[in-house]
C-alpha positions in Angstrom: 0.0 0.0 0.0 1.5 3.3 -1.0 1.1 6.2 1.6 1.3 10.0 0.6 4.5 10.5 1.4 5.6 8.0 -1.1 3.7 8.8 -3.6 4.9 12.3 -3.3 8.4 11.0 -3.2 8.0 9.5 -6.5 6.2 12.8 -8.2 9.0 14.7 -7.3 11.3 12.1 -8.3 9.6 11.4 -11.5 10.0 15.3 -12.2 6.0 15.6 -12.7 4.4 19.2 -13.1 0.8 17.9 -13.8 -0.9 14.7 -12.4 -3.8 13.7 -14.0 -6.8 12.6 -11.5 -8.3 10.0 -13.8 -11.9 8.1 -14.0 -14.1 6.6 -16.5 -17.3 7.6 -17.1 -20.9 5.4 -17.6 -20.1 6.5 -21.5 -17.0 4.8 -20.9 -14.8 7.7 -21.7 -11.7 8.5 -19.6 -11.8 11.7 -18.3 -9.7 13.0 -15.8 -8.6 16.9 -13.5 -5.1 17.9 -13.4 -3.4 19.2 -10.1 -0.7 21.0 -9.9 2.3 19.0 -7.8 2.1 22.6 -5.4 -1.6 20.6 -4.2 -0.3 17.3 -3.5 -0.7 17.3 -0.1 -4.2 18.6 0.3 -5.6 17.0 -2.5 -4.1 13.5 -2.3 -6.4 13.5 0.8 -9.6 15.3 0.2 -9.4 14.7 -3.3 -10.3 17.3 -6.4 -13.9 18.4 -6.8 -16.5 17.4 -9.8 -19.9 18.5 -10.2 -22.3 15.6 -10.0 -23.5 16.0 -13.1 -20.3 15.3 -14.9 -21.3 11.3 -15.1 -24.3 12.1 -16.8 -22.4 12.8 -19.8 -22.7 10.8 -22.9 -20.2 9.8 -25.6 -21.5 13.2 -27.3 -20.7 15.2 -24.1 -24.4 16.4 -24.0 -25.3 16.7 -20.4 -28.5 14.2 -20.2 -31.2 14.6 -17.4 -30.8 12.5 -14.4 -32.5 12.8 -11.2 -29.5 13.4 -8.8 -26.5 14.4 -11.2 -27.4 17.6 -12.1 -24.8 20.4 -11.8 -25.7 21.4 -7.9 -23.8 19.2 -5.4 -20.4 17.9 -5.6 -18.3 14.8 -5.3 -15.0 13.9 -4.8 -12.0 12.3 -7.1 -10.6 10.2 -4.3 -7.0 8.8 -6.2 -5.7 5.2 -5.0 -2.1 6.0 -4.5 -1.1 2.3 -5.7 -2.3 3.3 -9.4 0.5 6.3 -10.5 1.5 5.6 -13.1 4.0 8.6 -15.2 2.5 9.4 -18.5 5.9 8.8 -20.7 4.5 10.6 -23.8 3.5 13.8 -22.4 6.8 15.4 -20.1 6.2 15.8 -16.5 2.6 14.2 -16.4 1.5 11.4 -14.4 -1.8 10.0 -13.7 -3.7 8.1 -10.7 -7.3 6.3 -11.5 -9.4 7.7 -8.9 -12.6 6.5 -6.8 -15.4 8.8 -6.5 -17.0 9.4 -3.1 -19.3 12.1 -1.2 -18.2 15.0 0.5 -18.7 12.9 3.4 -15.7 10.4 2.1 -18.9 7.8 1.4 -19.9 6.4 -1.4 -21.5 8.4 -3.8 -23.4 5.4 -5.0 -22.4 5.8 -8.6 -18.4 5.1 -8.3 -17.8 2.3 -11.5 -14.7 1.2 -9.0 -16.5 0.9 -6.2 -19.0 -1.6 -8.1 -16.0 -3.7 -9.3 -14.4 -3.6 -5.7 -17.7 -5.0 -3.7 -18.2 -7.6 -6.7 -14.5 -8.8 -5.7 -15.4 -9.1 -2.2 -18.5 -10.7 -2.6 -16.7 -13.5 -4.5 -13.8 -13.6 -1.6 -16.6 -14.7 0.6 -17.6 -17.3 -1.7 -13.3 -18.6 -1.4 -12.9 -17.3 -5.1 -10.5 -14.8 -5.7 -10.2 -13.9 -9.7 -7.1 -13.0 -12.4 -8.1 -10.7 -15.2 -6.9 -8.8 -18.2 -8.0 -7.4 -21.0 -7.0 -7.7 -25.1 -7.7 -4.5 -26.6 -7.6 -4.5 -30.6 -7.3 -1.1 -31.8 -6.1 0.6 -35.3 -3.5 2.7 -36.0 -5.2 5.8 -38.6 -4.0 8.5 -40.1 -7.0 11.6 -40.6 -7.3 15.8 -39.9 -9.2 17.1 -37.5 -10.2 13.7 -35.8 -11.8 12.4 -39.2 -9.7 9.1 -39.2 -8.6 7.4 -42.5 -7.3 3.8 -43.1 -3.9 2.8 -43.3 -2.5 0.8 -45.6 -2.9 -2.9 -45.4 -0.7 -5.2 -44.5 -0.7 -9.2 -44.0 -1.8 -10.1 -40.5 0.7 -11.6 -38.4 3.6 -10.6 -40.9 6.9 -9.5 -40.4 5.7 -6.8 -43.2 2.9 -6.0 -41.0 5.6 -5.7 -38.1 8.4 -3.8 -39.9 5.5 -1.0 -41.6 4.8 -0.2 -37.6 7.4 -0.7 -36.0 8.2 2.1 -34.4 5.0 3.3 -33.1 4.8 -0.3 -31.7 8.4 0.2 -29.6 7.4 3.6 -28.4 4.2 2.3 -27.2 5.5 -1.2 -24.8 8.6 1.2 -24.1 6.2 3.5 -22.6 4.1 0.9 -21.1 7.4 -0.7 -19.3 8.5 2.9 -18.3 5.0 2.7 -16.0 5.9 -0.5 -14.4 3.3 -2.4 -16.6 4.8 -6.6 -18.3 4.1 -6.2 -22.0 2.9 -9.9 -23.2 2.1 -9.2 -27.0 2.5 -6.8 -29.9 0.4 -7.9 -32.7 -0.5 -6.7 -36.2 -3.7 -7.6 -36.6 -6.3 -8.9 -39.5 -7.5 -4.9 -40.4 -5.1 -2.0 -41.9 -3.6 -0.6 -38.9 -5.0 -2.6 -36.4 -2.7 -3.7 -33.8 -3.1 -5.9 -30.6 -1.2 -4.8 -27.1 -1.6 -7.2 -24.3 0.0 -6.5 -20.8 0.0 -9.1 -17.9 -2.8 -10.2 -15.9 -3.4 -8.9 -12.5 -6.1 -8.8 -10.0 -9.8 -7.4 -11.0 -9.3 -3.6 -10.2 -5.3 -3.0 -11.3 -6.2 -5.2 -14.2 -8.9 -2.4 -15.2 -6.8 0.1 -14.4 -4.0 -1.0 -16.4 -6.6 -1.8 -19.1 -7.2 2.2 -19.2 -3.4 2.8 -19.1 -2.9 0.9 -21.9 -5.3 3.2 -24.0 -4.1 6.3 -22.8 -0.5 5.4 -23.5 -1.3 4.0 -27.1 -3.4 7.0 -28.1 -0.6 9.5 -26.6 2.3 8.2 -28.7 0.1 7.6 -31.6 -0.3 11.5 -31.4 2.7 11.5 -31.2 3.4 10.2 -34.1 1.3 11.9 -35.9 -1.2 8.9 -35.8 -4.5 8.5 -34.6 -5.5 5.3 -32.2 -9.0 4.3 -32.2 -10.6 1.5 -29.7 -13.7 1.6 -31.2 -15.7 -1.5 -31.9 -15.8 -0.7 -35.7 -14.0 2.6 -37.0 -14.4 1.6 -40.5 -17.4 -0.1 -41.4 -16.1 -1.6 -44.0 -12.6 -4.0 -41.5 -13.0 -5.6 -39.3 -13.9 -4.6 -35.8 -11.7 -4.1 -32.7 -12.4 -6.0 -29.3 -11.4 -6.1 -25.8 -11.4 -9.8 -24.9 -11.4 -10.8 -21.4 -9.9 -13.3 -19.9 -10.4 -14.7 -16.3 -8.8 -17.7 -14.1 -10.4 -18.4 -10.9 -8.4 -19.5 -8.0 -8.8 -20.7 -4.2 -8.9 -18.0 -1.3 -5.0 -18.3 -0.9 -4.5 -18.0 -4.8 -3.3 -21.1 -5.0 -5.3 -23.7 -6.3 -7.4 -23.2 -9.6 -10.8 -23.3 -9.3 -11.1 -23.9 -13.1 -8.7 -26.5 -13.8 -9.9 -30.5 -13.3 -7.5 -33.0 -15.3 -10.5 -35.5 -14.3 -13.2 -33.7 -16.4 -13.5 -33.5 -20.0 -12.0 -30.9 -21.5 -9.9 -30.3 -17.8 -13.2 -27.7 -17.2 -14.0 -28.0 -13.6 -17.2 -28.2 -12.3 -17.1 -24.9 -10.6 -16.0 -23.6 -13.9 -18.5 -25.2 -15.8 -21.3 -23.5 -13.4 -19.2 -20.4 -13.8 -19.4 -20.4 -17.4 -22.9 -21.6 -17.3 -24.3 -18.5 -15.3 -21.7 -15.8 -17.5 -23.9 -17.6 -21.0 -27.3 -17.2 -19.4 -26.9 -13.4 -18.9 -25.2 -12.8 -22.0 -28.1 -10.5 -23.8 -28.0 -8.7 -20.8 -24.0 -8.3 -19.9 -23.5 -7.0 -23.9 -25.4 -3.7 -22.4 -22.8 -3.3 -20.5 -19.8 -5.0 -22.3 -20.8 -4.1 -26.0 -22.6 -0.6 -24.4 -22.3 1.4 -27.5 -24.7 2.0 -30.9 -21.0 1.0 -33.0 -20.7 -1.9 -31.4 -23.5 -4.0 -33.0 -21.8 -4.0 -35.8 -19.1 -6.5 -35.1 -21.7 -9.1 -34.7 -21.2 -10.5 -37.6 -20.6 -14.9 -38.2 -16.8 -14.8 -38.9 -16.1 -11.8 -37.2 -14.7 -13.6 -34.1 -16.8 -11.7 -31.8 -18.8 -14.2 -30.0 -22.6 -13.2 -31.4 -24.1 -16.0 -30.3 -24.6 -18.2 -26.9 -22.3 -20.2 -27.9 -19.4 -21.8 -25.7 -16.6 -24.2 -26.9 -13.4 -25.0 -26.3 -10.8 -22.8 -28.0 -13.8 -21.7 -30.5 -12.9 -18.4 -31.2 -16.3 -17.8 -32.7 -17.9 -18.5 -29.1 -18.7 -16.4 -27.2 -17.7 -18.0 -24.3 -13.9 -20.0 -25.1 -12.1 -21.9 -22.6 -8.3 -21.5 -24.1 -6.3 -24.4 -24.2 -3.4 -24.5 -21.4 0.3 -24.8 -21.9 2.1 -27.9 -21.5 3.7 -28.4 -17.8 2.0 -25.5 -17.1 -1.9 -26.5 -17.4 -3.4 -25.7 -13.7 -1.5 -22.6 -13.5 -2.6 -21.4 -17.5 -5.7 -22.6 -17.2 -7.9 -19.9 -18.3 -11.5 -18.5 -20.2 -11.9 -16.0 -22.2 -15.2 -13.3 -22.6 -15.5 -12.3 -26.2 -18.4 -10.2 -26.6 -16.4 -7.1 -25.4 -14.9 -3.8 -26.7 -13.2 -0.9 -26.4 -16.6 1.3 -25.5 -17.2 -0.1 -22.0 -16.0 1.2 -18.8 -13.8 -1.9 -18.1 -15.0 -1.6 -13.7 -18.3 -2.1 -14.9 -18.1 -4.4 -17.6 -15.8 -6.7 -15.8 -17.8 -6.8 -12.6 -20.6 -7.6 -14.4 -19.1 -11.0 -16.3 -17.8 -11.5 -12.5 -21.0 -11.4 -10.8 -23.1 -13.2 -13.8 -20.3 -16.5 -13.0 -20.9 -15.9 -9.7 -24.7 -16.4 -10.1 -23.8 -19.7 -12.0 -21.7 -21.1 -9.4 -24.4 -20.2 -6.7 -27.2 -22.0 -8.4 -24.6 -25.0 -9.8 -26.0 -24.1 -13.5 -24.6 -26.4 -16.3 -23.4 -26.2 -19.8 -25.2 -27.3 -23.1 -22.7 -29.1 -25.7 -19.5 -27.2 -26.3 -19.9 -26.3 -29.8 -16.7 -27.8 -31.9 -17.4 -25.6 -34.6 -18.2 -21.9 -35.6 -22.0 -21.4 -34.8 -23.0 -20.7 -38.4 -21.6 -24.1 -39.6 -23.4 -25.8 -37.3 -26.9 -27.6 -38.0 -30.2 -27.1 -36.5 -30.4 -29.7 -34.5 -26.6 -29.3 -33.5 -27.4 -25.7 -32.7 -30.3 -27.4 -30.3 -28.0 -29.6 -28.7 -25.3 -26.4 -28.1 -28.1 -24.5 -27.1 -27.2 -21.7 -29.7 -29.5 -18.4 -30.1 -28.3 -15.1 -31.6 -27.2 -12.3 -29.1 -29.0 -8.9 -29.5 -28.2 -7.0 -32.7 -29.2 -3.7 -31.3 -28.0 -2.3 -28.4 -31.8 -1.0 -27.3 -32.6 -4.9 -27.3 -29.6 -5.3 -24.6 -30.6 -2.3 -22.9 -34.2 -3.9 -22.4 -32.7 -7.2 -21.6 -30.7 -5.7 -18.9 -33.4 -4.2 -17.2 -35.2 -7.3 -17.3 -32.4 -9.3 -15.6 -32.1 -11.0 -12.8 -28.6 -10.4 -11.1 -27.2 -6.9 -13.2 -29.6 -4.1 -11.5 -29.2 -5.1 -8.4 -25.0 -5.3 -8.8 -25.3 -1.7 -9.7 -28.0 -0.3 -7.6 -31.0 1.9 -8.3 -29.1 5.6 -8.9 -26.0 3.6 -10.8 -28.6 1.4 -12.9 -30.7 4.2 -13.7 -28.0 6.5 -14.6 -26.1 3.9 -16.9 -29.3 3.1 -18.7 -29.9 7.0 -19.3 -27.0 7.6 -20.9 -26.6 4.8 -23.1 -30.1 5.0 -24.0 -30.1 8.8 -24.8 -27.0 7.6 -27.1 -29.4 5.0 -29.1 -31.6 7.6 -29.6 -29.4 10.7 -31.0 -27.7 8.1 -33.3 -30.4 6.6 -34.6 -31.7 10.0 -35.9 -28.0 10.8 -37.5 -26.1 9.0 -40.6 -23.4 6.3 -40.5 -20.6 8.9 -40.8 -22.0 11.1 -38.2 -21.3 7.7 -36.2 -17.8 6.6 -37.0 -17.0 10.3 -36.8 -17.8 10.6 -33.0 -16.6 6.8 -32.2 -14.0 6.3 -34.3 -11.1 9.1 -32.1 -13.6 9.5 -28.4 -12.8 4.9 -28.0 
């Protein structure tokens, strides 16, 4: 646990002028305050003031109506001192991810951390403690003014595809390593531009944090570059989209023992991890709300587009939804693993991963089971195989997984009546003003915002 006068310490040391107070909004936008490092020791404390209002923003920054975040009352940017992190492409910036509280250092009762936090403890009382990260796609664009335009192609996987980004690649897991974060992967991906950044997995909340330090750092030295990086589900609608798979392993209270790994059991799924699984898949119309929360990304739910539109489990079937990924050898109980497809670069990753967390949860509690793994992709499957896998489309719409979650039996409660009626406000007041707007209206205000 870093104290104050650590953190301080290290601000000084690190030469930092500005530090960013970060959090991400219910439009799943990072926003953030910056103090000056002359304010470190009040406001590493009491925090930095917002209006309440600023969470009822959406991803067009129109201030929507919302009974209790209006602009009268204030809260507080509380940072957690063990998420600095120094901002490598800007000089003398830094940032910390911040919890939002009252002025009476309580819960505000809309705090996306906060959610993700008591989802962790409620599974620590149930002797599961959790592993997470993230894979964010994203594409590398050139454009003016925040009107993005395709790169050129180049073969996915290639040392072409390598050698044409290069050095935007180095700069980026340079700057990642520069803020303490393990750089797995660096990936050119299927789409022109698109890339694939993958740093180690941690527990739920750093591994969220690090998720949004990862997308700060790649935009920043893309601008750098003179490049745009966009996380959006589907900048150009005529590529492929981007995702931000999740993966989980599930371990004993000591973090010890895998809670998903059985050598016994076919396929070496547990039956805690099959009941796991099995309560994540019935809540899936309802978690894309929340994992797939924006209008732009319904349309990477396409068959072949690896991006799990259907109920669908299987093992290593990268067209599930739901994939338990094949171990390493000598390594299996400790690699063990499943991946979440069905998720992008448009969800606040507190609230989306809290919500995959507390849907297994659910399964586990109830000891749900699993239809047939499906051992091919969905669309090449028969009727009556699709039957036996238990396969039905996902919504298409993301009004239909709006309704879906309000209809569910686990989500509102996890976020609570202001929270759940907030989140729903703003994403629904996004379905609305795109649906009265053009295509290019909405690439335009995904494509550079994600």
């Amino acid at each position: 646990m870093t104290t104050a006068q650590e953190l301080t310490e290290r601000v000084h040391a690190d030469q930092v002028s500005l530090l960013r107070f970060a959090y991400c909004d219910l439009a799943g936008i990072t926003r953030c305050k910056a103090i000056h490092v002359s304010q470190l020791p009040d406001k590493l404390v009491s925090g930095v003031g917002l209006t309440r209002a600023q969470m009822a923003l959406n991803v067009l920054d129109e201030l929507i109506d919302i009974e209790g975040m209006v602009p009268v009352g204030e809260i507080r940017l509380l940072p957690d001192l063990d998420s600095y992190r120094p901002a490598p492409w800007q000089p003398r910036t830094a940032t910390v991810r911040c919890d939002q509280i009252g002025p009476d250092r309580q819960d505000w009762g809309a705090c996306p951390r906060a959610v993700l936090r008591r989802t962790v403890t409620l599974l620590a009382e149930h002797g599961i403690t959790v592993r997470a990260a993230f894979e964010p796609e994203f594409y590398l664009a050139g454009g003016v003014d925040s009107a993005l335009q395709a790169l050129p192609r180049t073969p996915v996987y290639s040392t072409i595809g390598h050698d044409a980004y290069a050095a935007v690649l180095l700069d980026i897991v340079d700057a990642l390593t520069a803020q303490g974060l393990q750089v797995e992967q660096a990936i050119n991906e299927y789409g022109p531009g698109q890339q694939e950044v993958t740093v180690r997995h941690a527990p739920p909340l750093q591994a969220a944090d690090d998720y949004l330090a990862v997308k700060d750092t790649v935009r920043g030295v893309a601008r750098a570059h003179d490049l745009w990086a966009s996380f959006a589900p589907k900048p150009f609608v005529d590529q492929i989209g981007s995702g931000a798979h999740l993966h989980l392993s599930l371990w004993d209270g000591t973090g010890g023992r895998s809670l998903l790994y059985d050598p016994e059991r076919p396929g070496q799924l547990s039956s805690a991890g099959t009941a796991f699984l099995a309560g994540v898949r019935e809540h899936l119309s309802a978690l894309l709300a929340v994992t797939a929360p924006s209008v732009n990304s319904y349309r990477r739910f396409t068959p072949g587009a690896w991006a799990g539109a259907t109920t669908a489990w299987g093992f290593d079937n990268r067209e599930a939804a739901l994939r338990v990924v094949s171990p390493f050898y000598g390594r299996e109980e400790q690699t063990f693993a499943v991946e979440y497809k069905p998720m992008d670069g448009s969800a606040n990753p507190y609230l989306a991963l809290a919500a995959v967390l507390r849907c297994g949860l659910d399964g586990v509690q109830r000891e749900l089971t699993l239809p047939e793994p499906a051992r091919l992709p969905p669309q090449q499957l028969t009727a009556d195989e699709r039957e036996r896998c238990g396969i039905s489309d996902l919504p298409v719409q993301l009004p239909t997984a709006l309704t879906a979650f309000t209809e569910d039996s686990v989500l509102p409660e996890l976020f609570g009546e202001f929270l759940c009626r907030a989140f729903l406000a703003v994403r629904t007041s996004e379905a609305d003003k795109f649906a009265a707007h053009d295509e290019a209206f909405e690439l335009r205000h995904h494509g550079y915002k994600y």
